[in-house]
Structure formats: C-alpha cells, structure tokens
N, C-alpha and C positions, 0 to 999 in steps of 0.2 A: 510714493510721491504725495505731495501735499494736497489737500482740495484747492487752496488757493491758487499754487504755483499750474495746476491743470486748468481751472477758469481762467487764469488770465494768459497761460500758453496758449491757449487754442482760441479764443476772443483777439491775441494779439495777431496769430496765424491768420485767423480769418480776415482783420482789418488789413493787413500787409497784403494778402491777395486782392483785396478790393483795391487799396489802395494802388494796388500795380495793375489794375485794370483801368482806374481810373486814369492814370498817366499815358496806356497806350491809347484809349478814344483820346483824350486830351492831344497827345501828337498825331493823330489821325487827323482831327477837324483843324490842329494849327495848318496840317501839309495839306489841304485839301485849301483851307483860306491862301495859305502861299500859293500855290497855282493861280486860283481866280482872280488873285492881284496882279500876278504878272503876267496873266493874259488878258486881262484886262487892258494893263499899261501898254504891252503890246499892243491891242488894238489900238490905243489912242494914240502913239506913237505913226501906226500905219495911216491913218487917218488922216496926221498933222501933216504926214508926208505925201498923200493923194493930192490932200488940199492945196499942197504948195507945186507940185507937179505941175506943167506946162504943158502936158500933152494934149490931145486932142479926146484923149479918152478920160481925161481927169475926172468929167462929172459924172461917168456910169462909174467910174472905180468906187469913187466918196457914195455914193449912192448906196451900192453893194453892201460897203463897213457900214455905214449906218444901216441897214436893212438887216444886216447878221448880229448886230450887238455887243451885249460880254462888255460894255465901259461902265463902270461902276461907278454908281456915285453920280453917273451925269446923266442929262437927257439933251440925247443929239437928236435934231430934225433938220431935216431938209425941203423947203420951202420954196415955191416958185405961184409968183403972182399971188402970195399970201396962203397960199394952199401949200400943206403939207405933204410933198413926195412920198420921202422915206424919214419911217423917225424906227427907234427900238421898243419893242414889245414894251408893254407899261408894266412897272415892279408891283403896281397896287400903291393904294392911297394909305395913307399915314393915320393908324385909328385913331378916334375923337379921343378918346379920354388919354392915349398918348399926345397927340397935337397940343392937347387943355396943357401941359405940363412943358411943353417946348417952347419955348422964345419964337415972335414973332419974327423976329429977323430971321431966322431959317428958312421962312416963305416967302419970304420981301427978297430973296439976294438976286443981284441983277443981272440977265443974261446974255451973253455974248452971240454978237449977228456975224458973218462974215459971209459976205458978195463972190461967190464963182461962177462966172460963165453963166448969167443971169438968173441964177439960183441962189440962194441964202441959207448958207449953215449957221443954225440953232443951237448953243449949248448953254443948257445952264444945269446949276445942281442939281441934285434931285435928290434930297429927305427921305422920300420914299423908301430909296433903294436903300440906304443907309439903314434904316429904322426896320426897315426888313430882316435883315441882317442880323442887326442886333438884337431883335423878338428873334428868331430862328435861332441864334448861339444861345440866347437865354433859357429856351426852351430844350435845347441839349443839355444848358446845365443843368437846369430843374429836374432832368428825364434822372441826368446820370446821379442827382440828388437823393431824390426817389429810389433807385435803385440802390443808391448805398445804405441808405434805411431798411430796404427791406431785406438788404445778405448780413446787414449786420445784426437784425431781428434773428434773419434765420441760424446767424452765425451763435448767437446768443441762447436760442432755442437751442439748439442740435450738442453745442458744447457742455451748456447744464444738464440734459437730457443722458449726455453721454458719463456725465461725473458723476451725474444721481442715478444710475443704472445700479449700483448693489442696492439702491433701498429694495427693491424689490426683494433680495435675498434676505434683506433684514425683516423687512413685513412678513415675511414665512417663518422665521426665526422666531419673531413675537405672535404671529396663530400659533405656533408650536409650541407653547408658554399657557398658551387658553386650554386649545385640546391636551395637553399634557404627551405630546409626546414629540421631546426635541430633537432639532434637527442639528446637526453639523454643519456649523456655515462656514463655507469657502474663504482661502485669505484675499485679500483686496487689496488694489496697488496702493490705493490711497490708505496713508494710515489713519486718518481721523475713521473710516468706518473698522477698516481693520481691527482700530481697539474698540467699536463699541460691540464688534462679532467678539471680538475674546471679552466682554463682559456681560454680553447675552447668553454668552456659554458658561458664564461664570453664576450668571444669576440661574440658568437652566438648573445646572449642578445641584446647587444651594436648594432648588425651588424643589427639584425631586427629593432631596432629601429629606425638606421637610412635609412633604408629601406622605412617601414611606415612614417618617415616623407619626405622622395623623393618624396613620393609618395603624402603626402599631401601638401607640394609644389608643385608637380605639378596640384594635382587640381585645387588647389588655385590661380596658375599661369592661368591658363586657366577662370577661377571665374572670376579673376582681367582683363584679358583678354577681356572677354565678355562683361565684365561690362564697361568696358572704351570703349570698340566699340559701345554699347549703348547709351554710354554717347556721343559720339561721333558722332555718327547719329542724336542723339536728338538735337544736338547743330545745323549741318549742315543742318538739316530740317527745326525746329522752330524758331530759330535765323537769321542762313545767308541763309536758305532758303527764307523765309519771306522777308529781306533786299532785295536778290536780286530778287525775283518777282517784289518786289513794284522800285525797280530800272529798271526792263526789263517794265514794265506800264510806269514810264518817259519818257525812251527812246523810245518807240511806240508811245506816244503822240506828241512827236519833232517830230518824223520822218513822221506820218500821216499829222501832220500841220502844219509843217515848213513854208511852205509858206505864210499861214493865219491867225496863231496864230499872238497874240498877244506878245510884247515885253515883256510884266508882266511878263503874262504866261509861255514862253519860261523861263525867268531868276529863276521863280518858280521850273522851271523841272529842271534845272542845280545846281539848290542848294540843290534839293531832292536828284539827283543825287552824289552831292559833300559830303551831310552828308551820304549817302548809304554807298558810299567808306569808306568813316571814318570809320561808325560803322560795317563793313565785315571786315577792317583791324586789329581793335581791335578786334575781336573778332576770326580770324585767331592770332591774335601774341598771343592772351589767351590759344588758341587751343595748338599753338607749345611750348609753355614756358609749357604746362605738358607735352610734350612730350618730349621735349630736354630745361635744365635751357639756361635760354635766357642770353648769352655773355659770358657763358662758354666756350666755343673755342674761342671766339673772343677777350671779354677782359679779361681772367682769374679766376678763383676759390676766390680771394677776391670781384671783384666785382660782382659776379654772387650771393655770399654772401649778400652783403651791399642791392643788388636788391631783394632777396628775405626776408630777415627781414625788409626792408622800407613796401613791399606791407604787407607783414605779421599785421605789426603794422597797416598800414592805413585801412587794412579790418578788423582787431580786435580789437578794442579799451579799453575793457575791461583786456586785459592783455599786463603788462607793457615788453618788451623784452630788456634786458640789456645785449649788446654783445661787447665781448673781442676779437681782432681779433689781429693779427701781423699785422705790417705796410709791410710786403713786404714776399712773399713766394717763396721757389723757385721752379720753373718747375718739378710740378706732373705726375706719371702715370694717362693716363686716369681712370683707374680703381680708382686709390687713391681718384683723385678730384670728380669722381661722386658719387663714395661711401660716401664723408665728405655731399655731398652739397642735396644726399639723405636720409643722415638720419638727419640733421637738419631740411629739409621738414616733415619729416614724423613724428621727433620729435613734431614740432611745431602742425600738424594737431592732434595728439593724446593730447596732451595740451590742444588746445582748445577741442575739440570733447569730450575726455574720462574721461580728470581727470580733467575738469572746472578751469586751472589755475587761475592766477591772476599777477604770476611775473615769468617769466622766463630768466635765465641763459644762455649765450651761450658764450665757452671761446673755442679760437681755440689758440693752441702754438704748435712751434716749437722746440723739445728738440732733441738735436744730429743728429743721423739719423733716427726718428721718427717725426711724427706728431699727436700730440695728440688734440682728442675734447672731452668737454664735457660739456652735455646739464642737467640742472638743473630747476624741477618746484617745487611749493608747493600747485600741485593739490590732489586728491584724494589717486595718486598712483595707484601701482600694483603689485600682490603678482607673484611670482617666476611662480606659476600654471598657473595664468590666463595668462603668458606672455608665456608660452607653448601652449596653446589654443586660443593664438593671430590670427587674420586674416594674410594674404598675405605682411600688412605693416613691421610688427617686422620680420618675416620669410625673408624677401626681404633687411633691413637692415643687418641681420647677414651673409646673402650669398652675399652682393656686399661686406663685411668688409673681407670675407675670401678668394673670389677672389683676394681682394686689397691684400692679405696676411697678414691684421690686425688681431685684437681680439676684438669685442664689449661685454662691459659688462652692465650688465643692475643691481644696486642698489635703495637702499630705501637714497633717498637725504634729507639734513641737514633740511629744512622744511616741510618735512614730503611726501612731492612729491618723484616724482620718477625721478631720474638718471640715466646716462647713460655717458659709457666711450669708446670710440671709439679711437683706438693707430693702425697707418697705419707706416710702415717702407717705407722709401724713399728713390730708390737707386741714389750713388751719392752725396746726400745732406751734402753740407758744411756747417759745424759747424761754428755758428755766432750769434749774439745776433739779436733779433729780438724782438722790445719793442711791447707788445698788447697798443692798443688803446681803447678808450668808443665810441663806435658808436650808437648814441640814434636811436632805433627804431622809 
C-alpha cells in the first residue's frame, strides 16, 4: 500500500466517523428543540382556551398554566389589583454585551393586557428566553466544534503514528550500519519504506564488503610490509653486510701495516676498497629505487618512466616492451604521478611473473584535463575472480588510482592478455596537443 493512500484512508475514516457523530447530536438537539416547540405551543393553546372558557373555574385553571410554564418566547403574568399572581419562572436577563448588539425595538415591543374575571393576563415577548436559547445551541455547537478538533488531532496523531511505525525498524537497520552488524529488516505493507528496507540491505551488503576488504588490505598491507622488511634485512646482511666486512678487513690490513706493507699490497686494498664502495652504492641505489622511483622528484614522471622501462627491458629479454609516451606533461599531483609510475611497475611485474608475456603495450596520453594510461599484454590473462583474490599488488594499484581521484579498470586485451585503464584527472591542466613518441625498451 502507498503512504499516501494509508494517510489519507485513515484521516478520511476518522473524519467520516466524526462526521456521523456529528449528525446524530445534531438530530438529537433538532428532536429535543422539536418537542419544547410543541409543548410549548401546547401550552399556549391550552391557555387561549382556559381564557375563553366560561366556567366558573376559569381563573384557578389560567392561573395554574401560567404558574407551570414551558411558553417560549413569551412572558405570561397574571395580575390582580396591579400585583402579580402568577407569572413563569424568569429565563434570565439578556447579557450586556449581547443586548449592546440587539436593536432597541426588541425591548420596546408592546405587551398584550386581557380582563378575566377581575384579573389581568400579561403577555408579552421575552428576548430573554430567545437569546437563551440561541447562547445554549451555540454553545453546543462550539462544544461539538471543539470536539471535532481534538478527534481530528487525535485522528491525525494516531494515523501518522501508525504509518510511521516501521521507522522504528528502519532506525535499527541504520544502528546496524554504525555497530557493523546487520540486521534483516522485515517487508512493510507500505512500499515507499519497503524499498528503502531492500536498499538498507543493499547498502548493508555493499558496506560489509567493503569492510572485509579494509580489512584484507590491511593485512595484506602488513604481508607486504613484512615481507619487504625481510627482504630488506636479507639484502643488508648478505649483500652490504658482506661488502662491508670484507671492506672493514682492508681497512685493518692498511691501518696494521701501513708502515710495512708493501706498495702492491697497499694499492691491492685501495682497490678492494674502491670496488666495495661501488658495489654498497649499487646496491643502496637498488634498495632506494623500490622504495621511492629514482628521479621522480628530481627529473619528473616521464623520465622516472623512460628509467624504469630501459631497466625493465634490460632485465627481461624475453618480453618486447613498446612504449607510448607524451613528449612533455604538465606538473602532477604527487598522488597522480606515483600512482601512473606504480601501476606500470606492478603492471610490468605481473607480465613477466603471472601471465609469461611476450609483448607489452604501454601508452600514456594526455586528453583534456585527464591523464590516461593503459597497459596492454598478450599473456595468459586474468578472470575478473582471480583479480578479486589478487595479492596486495592489484589492491595497491586500485587505492593509489582512488586516492589520485582516478578510476582503474582492469579488461581481457585485444591479444588475449590482460589490460588495464588507468584515467587520473589533473587539476589546472591546460588543454594542448601533446604528440606520444616510440620509446624502444
């Protein structure tokens, strides 16, 4: 059911039942004024007819009716020697600030005398009794005024109350979203909450999802972590630990026999020495170039490029690397440039490693205020699954591209390898041609 068609079902329900409540006092106070009319008229009928009576009892009868009352509208008295016998209970006087609003003539109207049996019947209008009347129906209407006000409030309260009863299921729905652990929410008649339950459960889904993968980035960050600290002691140990032992052995051999040694000898240690430094420098600038691309701050995102496809090529022989580059780019976010210059890294290692290329693509251009790359092999490939079950490398490509404020996409490329499109937006960048070059690996 609709929220609407429920609000104004039940708002119309409720108005209908007031409304037919309203109709029965209405013919209750019409049949209740119907009676007092025509007993009233009665009386004055009975009256007309005492007073014309002949009998001998005529003036205790007239006496009597006027002493019992119920004539509306009039005031009968009964007068003898200018004094009042019998008259009818008084209705109350006419309030002032009604009176203030009434015509004088209502009070001026002139009242009828009639001579029985040396007594004097009195009738004239009475206002009073009228105006009574009319404040007492008013006052019924205002009551049942009042009263329609406040069943329509409550009609209004208790129908919204009753349509907005699933938010309550949806506000557990949404704590369930905070503390991370959702809930299943019930279907609902009404379909506007109904669909926002099936996209609270839609965002739930989504939201665990990418929960569990925060989560397996960060183990994975930590994997990768470990792992390169490993790697990284193994170097410093085996490698420039070694070097520089066998260099701190030279230097102690000069320094014990400086004096005695031999010229040979001496020029022997200086050169053991000279190649030590060499091969601790190399193998320090190998260290830093995975840790930070070597001439990326210094000479730029093309040449930090051209450096790492020359060594790419010269360590891998087996796969041909044909790269497209602009002759000239303009000043990147850091985020943009290390994000381009790390997933053509991690491209290129997955190439050789995963899918045993043979020929690889690499075209970087400049369109508008975008930067677009994309990397093409005709390796093995890789299906949409296994690149969800990827290690830390693809995980670490898609969150430097989203930092950048890119989009990387990962397809099945023209020779059957696997593709990839990486589109970084570049604030500032002036639109200009920018011809790509062949840079042979």
């Amino acid at each position: 059911m609709d929220l609407r068609a429920r609000l104004v079902g039940g708002l119309v329900g409720y108005f209908v039942l007031l409304i037919v409540l309203a109709c029965v006092l209405i013919a209750l106070a019409l049949r209740e004024d119907v009676l007092e009319e025509v007993d009233a008229s009665s009386r004055l009928v009975d009256l007309m007819l005492a007073m014309s009576d002949a009998g001998e009892h005529r003036l205790a009868r007239v006496e009597s009716l006027i002493a019992e009352g119920g004539m509306r509208h009039l005031a009968v008295t009964l007068e003898r020697d200018g004094e009042p016998v019998a008259q009818e209970a008084a209705a109350g006087g006419v309030p002032r600030w009604l009176a203030a609003v009434l015509p004088h003539a209502v009070f001026d109207l002139a009242e009828q005398r009639i001579r029985i049996d040396g007594a004097t019947v009195v009738i004239k209008p009475d206002p009073a009794s009228e105006t009574s009347e009319i404040l007492a129906e008013s006052a019924r209407m205002l009551g049942l005024f009042v009263l329609f006000v406040f069943v329509a409030g409550f009609a209004a309260w208790r129908t919204v109350g009753v349509a907005l009863r699933p938010g309550v299921e949806l506000e557990r729905g949404l704590v369930g979203l905070l503390d991370e652990t959702p809930r299943t929410l019930p279907a609902f008649e009404l379909r506007e909450f109904d669909r926002i339950a099936r996209t609270m459960e839609s965002i739930a889904h989504e939201l665990a999802l990418a929960r569990e993968a925060e989560r397996q980035m960060g183990r994975r960050l930590i994997q990768v972590q470990e792992a390169e600290r490993r790697a990284l002691a193994r170097e410093l140990h085996d490698e420039i630990g070694q070097t520089l032992a066998a260099l701190g052995l030279a230097a102690a051999y000069i320094e014990r026999h400086a004096g005695t040694a031999e010229r040979e000898a001496i020029a022997d240690c200086g050169r053991e020495i000279r190649e030590g430094v060499a091969t601790v420098s190399g193998q320090v600038s190998g260290i830093l170039k995975r840790l930070r691309p070597h001439g990326l701050d210094e000479l730029g995102l093309l040449e930090a490029l051209n450096d790492l496809l020359d060594f790419w090529q010269g360590r891998q022989g087996t796969a041909a690397i044909f790269a497209r580059l602009p002759t000239a780019l303009p000043a990147l976010p850091e985020a943009a440039a290390l994000s381009i210059y790390r997933t053509v890294q991690e491209a290129l290692t997955n190439a050789h490693r995963h899918g045993e290329a043979t020929h690889v693509d690499v075209e970087l251009a400049v369109a508008g205020a975008f930067v677009a790359l994309r990397i093409e092999d005709d390796g093995r490939g890789c299906t949409e699954e296994q690149l969800s079950r990827s290690s830390g490398g693809v995980l670490g490509m898609r969150e430097r591209a989203r930092i950048a404020g890119g989009e990387l996409v990962f397809e099945k490329g023209r020779a059957g390898g696997l593709a990839l499109r990486l589109r970084l937006p570049v604030a500032g960048l002036e639109e200009g041609r920018h011809d790509p070059i062949d840079v042979a690996g």
